[in-house]
N, C-alpha and C positions, 0 to 999 in steps of 0.2 A: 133545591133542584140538583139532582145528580147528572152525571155522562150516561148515556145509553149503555146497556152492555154491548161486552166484545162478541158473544157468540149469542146465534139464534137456539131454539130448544123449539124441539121437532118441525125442523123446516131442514132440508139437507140442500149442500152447498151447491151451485150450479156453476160453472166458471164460464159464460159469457156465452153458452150453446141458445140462443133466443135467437129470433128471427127481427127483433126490434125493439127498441128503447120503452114505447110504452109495455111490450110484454115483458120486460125487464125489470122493469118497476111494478107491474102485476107481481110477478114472484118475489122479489125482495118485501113488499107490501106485506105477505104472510109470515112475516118475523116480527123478532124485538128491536132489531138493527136500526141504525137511522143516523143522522146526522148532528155534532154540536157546535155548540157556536161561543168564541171567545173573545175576550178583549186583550188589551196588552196586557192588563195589570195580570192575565192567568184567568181573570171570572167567567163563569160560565154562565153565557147571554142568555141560549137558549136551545132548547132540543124540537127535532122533528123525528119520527119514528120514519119510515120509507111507508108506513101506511101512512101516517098526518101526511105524507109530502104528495102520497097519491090521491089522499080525499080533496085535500087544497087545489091540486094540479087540475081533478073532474069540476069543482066548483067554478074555476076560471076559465076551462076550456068551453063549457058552459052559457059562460058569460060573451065570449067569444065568438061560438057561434051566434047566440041570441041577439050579437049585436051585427051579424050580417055577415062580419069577414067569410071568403068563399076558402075552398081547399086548396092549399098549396100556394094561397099569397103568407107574405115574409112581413115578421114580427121582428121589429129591432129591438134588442133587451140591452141594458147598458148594465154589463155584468158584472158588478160588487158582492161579496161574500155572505149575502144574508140570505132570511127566509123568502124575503118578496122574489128574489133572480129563479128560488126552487118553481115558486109558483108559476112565474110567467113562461120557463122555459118546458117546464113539462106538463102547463097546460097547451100551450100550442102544439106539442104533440098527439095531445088528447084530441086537440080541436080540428087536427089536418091541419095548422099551418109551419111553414118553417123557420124556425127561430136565429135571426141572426144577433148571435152574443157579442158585443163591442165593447171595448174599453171603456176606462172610466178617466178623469184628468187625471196626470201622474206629476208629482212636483210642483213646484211653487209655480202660479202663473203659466201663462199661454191658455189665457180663455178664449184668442182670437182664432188660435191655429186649431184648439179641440175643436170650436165650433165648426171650421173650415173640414174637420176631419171626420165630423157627423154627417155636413151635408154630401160630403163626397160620400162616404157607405150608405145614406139613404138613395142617393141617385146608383152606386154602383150595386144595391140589391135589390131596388127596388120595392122598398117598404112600404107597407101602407099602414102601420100603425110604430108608433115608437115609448116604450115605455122605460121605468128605471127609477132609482132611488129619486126621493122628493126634491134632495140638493139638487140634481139635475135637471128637473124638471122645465126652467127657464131657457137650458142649453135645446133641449128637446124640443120647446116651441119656437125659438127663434129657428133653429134648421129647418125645424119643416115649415117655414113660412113659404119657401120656396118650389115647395112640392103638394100641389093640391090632392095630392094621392094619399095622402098620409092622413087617414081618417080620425085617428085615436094618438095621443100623445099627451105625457105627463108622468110624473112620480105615480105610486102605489095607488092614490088615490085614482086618480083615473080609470083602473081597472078595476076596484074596488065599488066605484059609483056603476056599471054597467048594469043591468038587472041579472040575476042567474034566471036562464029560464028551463023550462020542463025538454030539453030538445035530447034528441040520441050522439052519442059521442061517435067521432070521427078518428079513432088513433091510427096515426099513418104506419103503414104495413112494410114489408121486405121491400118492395119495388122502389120506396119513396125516398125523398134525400130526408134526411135527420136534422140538418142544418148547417148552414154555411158557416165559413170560420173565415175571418179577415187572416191573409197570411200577414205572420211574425215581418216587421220592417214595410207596411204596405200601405202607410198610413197617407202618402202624398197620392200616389195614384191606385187606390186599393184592388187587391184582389183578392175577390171571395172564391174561396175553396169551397165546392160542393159536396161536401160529407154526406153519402150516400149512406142508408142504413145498411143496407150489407156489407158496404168496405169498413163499416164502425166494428159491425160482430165481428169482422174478420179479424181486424188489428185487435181489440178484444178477447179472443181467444186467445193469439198469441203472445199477448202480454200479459195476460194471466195463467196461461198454462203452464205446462215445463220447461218450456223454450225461454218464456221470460219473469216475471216474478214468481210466479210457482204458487202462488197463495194457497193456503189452508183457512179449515174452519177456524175463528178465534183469532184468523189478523185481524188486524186495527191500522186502521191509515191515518196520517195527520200531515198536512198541510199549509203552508201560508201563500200557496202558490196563484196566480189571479185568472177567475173563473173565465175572460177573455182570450185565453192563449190555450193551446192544446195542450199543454203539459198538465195545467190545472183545470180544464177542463173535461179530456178524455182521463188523464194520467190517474185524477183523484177526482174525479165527480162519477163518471161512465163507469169506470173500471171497477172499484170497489162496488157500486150499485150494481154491475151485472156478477158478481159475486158474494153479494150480500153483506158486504165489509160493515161498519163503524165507521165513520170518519170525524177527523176533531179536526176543525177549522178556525186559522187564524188569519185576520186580514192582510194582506202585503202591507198595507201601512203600516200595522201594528206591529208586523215580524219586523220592517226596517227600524222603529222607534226601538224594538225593546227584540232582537233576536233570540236571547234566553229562553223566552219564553216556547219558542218553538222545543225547543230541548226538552222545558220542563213538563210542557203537557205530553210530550211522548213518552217519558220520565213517569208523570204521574197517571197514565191513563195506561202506561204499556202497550204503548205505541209499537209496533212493529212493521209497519211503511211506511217509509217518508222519501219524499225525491226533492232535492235541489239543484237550481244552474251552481259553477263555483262561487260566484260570488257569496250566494247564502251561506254555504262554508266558509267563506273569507271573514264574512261579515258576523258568523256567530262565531269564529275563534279569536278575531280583535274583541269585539265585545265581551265576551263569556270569560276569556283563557284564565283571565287571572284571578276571576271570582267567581270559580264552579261553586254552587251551592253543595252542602254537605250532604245534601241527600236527593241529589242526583245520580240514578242510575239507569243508564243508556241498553244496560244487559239485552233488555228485548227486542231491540231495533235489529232487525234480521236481514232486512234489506233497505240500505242507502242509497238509491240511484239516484246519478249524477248525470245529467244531461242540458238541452235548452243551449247549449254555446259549446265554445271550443273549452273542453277538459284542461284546467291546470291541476296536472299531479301534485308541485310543492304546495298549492294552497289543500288538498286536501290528506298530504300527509300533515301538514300545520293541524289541520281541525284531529285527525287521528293522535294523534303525539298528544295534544291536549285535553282529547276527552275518554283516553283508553282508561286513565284512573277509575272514572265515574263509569268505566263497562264497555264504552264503546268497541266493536270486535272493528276492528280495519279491514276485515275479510266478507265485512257488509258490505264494504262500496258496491254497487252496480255501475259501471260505465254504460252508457245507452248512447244510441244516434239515433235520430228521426226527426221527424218533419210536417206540417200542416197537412202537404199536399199527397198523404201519406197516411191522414189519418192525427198518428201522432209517431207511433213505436217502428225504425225498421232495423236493428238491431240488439241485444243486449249479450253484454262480457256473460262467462259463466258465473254459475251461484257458489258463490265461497271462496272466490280467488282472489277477489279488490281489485287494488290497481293496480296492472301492469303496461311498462313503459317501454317504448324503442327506442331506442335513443342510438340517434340517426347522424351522419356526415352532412354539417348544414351546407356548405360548398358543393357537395355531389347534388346535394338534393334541389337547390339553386338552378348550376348550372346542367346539368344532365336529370332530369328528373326522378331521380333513383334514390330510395330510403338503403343509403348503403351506411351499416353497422357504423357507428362514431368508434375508431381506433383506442382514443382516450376518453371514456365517457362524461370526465370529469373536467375533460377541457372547453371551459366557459363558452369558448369562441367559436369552435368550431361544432361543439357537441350541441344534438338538440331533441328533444324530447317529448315526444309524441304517447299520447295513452290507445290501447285497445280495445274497441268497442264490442266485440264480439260478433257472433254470428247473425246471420239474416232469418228472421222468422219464419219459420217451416210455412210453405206455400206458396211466399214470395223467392224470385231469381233479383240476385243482384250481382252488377259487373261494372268494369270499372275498363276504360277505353279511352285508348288516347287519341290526339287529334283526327287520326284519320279513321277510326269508328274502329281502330285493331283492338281486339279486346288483349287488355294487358295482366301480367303475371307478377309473381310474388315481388313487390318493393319495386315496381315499377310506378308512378305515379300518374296517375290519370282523371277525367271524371266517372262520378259515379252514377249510374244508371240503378233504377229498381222496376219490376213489374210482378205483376201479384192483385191479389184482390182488396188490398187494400188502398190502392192506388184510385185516385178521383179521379172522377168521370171529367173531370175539367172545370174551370174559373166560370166562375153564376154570368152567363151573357154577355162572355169573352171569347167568340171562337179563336181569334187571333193569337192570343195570349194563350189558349191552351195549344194551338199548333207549337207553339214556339218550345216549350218545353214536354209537350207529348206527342207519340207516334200512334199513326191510326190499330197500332195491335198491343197498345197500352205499358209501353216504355219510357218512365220517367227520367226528365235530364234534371239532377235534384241540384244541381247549379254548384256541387260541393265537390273538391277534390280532394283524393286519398290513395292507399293503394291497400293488398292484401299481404297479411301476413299469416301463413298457417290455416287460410280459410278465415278469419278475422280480417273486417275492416278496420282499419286507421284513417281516420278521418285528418285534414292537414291544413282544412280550411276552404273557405266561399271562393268559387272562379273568382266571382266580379272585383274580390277585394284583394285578388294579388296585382304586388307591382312588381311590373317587370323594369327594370332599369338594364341597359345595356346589355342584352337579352338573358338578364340572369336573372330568375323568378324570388323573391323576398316576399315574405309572409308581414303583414301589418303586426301580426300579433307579435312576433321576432323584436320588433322597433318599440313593441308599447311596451312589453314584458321589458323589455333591456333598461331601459327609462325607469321603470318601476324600480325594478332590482336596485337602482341606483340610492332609492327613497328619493329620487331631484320630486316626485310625484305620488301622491294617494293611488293605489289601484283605482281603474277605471276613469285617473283625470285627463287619462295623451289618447288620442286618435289620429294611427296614422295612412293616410294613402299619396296618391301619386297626381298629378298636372301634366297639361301635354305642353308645356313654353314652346314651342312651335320649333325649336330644333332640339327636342328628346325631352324624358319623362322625366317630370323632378319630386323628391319625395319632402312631401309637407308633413310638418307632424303638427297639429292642434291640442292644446294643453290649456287647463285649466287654470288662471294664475293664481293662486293665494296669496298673494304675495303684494305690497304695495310701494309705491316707489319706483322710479325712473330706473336707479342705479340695481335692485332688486329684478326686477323684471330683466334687465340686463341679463344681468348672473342669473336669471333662471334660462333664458331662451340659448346662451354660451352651455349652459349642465346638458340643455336637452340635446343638442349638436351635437356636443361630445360624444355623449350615450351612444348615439345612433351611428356617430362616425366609430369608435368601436367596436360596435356590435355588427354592424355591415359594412363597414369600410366605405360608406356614402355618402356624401353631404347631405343637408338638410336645409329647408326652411323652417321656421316656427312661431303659427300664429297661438298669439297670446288670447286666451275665451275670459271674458269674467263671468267669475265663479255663481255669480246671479242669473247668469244665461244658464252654463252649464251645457254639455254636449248634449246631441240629441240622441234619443234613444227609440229603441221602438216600440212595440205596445207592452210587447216580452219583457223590457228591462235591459233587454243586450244594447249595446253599441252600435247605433247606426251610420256608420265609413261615411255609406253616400252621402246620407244629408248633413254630417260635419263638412262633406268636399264642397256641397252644393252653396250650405254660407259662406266657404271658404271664398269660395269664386264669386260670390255678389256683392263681396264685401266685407260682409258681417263683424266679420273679426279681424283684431287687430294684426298686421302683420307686420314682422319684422325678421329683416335678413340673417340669417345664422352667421356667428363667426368664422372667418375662415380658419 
């Protein structure tokens, strides 16, 4: 069995000008194009051409209707990286209904809390049938015990045993939503994003056009990104399909077990998309650096986009510095911003620049909100370093406003606001919740603060997750990076935010222990104080996680602040007073 080819032969390329996903998949259908599928060890599982994924997609849809479901009820798909997620999600498109794609369990344990996180998105979309790989199958039926609405539920089989019958296909058109997305971090009290099919071709065009990846005929996209998050679900499933790409698919588990391998199949397939949060770059330059394979060559990866979390520039001059021998150009980077409720894409850096950084007065920017220039760039303390995301995607306005709704100017700091046509119609059967973050003439508050530099956004990080101590604003990320830099910590093992002790804000840092021993844990929870005293000139407390727990994360893989604060405060973790 071979990989698909990279390029179609007489089918000319379309870059996302459709009116909707199943027409989308109608055109890509008249190529050679289509999808592969791998394991860690590098084997190729198996292929689907974008025609097998539209005959499969009519068979089920098919099935679907025959089996009664009406138009516009909601299919829950528990999104893993195989051929059964192609079928279930774009035969509900065929069939009229709208597919809500949900995570799958992530890490060791918490069968109680996934379960708990099923039944909350079958009650917050209101499902009436729930499908997904066979290991899940059990999770699937104990959630819906609770909900008589939920007609159909189980692994592959279940949709499989339906009959196909002789009926006319229903595929949902420009007016209809495409499907709901649970937003990144929503997993305790979720909120579904209404991904309308016109705000999809929107953000579509402009992530595939010139404004942001620019594709041509003969790219090839590869992946290990998970098909429940909009990164890996618009970014490399939608996008290359309304363009007619290739794509090589690696599972997130396998990409965490074995990162190289993401490398090598771009390597050996000539890969020329690929997008990571940093961490994937962190994680294939500790892994890989020191045993690049001999015949690895990165030459054709044209574009690297970086997005999904806050940009660390040193971790991806780390991955640059180590894989430029084997070809990589460092002028691939893409810096990107965007957001669920958005789609996915609302800006991207220029093409062929990489990464560039501001490196900012952390003190000004603290106490006076202002990105004013770091005097000494190289001063640890005071110096701080912000990446450039680039421009806003031609059709949407974005602006960025401080508290009292002034709109603000270059290196000024404030929130960021976007409006545009890729912007959602609002949360699936939350009017409340979409009041709170949108205006009735479709102005989104994307909950993220930044300022402008040059017409470029600089993103600076989440409202909710600054602490303000003594009215001078500190960035979490400032206290967890600092602690890193120290090595007291593995990237990704410190979470830090703030308590209200009832006379002023105290900043808590949660950390991973590795460590065993009375006297040990000591001397780690003294290292972490230190850091943070340091680095912000603040005290600290410092609860100790075992590393069997492990912080919480959200469906994305990022960092979840709150609900580390929310075990913080119940208990959960051990606590212990910082040294003075």
């Amino acid at each position: 069995m071979d990989p698909l080819p990279s390029r179609n032969t007489g089918l000319a390329q379309r870059r996302a000008d459709f009116a909707s996903v199943p027409e989308m998949l109608d055109y890509a259908a008249q190529g050679q194009t289509g999808v592969s599928f791998y394991n860690a060890k590098g084997d190729l599982l198996s292929v689907l051409t974008w025609r097998e994924v539209r005959e499969r997609a009519h068979v089920t849809a098919r099935k679907l209707i025959g089996a009664g479901f009406a138009v516009g009820e909601r299919l829950l798909i528990t999104a893993d990286t195989w051929p059964g997620f192609f079928d279930s999600f774009f035969g509900a498109q065929y069939a009229g209904l709208v597919p809500v794609p949900v995570s799958i369990p992530v890490g060791i344990g918490g069968k109680d809390a996934y379960l708990d996180q099923l039944r909350r998105q079958l009650f917050a979309s209101g499902a009436v049938a729930a499908v997904g790989i066979d290991d899940l199958a059990g999770f699937l039926a104990d959630a819906a015990k609770e909900f008589p609405a939920v007609r159909l539920h189980g692994g592959k089989d279940a949709l499989d045993a339906l009959p196909e019958k002789a009926v006319d296909l229903r595929p949902l058109g420009p007016a209809d939503l495409s499907y709901i997305q649970f937003s990144s971090g929503s997993t305790r009290h979720p909120h579904g994003v209404q991904i309308s099919q016109r705000a999809l071709m929107a953000n579509l065009q402009g992530m595939t056009g010139p404004a942001g990846l620019d594709v041509v005929p003969g790219d090839r996209a590869v992946s290990w990104l998970p098909l429940y998050h909009d990164m890996g679900l618009i970014g490399f499933l939608m996008g290359p399909l309304a363009s007619q790409l290739a794509i090589d698919y690696l599972t997130p588990r396998d990409f965490a077990r074995r990162p190289m391998q993401w490398l090598n199949i771009i390597s050996r397939n000539r890969g020329s998309i690929s997008y990571s949060p940093s961490f994937g770059y962190d994680l294939s330059t500790r892994r890989g650096a020191m045993q690049v394979p001999a015949d690895l060559d990165l030459s054709c990866w044209r574009r690297a986009g970086i997005g999904g979390d806050m940009i660390r520039p040193e971790v991806l001059h780390r991955f640059a510095d180590a894989f430029e021998p084997p070809g990589f150009d460092r002028k691939a980077f893409i810096p990107s911003y965007g957001m669920a409720e958005v789609c996915l894409a609302i800006t991207f850096s220029p093409q062929g620049v990489g990464v560039r950084t501001d490196i900012v007065d952390r003190i000004a920017l603290a106490d006076q909100q202002r990105a004013v220039p770091a005097a000494d760039p190289r001063d640890g303390q005071r110096a701080r370093s912000f990446v450039l995301c680039g421009r806003v995607l031609p059709g949407h306005v974005l602006e960025v406003r401080g508290p009292d709704g002034k709109l603000l100017t270059d290196r000024e700091v404030g929130r960021i606001f976007i409006q545009g046509p890729s912007v959602m119609p609002g949360y699936f059967g939350e009017p409340e919740a979409t009041r709170e973050v949108l205006t009735d003439d479709g102005w989104l508050d994307t909950g993220d603060l930044g300022y402008w530099l040059a017409g470029e956004i600089v993103v600076t990080g989440r409202a909710k997750d600054l602490i303000i101590i003594n009215g001078r604003n500190v960035w979490p990320q400032d206290i967890e990076w600092a602690i890193e830099a120290k090595r007291i910590v593995k990237n990704g093992d410190a979470a830090a935010f703030s308590i209200d002790t009832g006379e002023g804000e105290r900043v808590v840092v949660a950390v991973l222990a590795r460590v065993s021993g009375e006297e040990a844990r000591a001397a780690l929870a003294r290292d972490v104080a230190g850091a943070v005293r340091e680095a912000i000139a603040v005290d600290c407390d410092v609860a100790l996680v075992p590393p069997t727990s492990g912080l919480p994360t959200t469906t994305s893989g990022k960092l979840s602040r709150a609900r580390t604060k929310a075990n913080y405060l119940a208990g959960l973790y051990t606590y212990k007073p910082a040294a003075a």
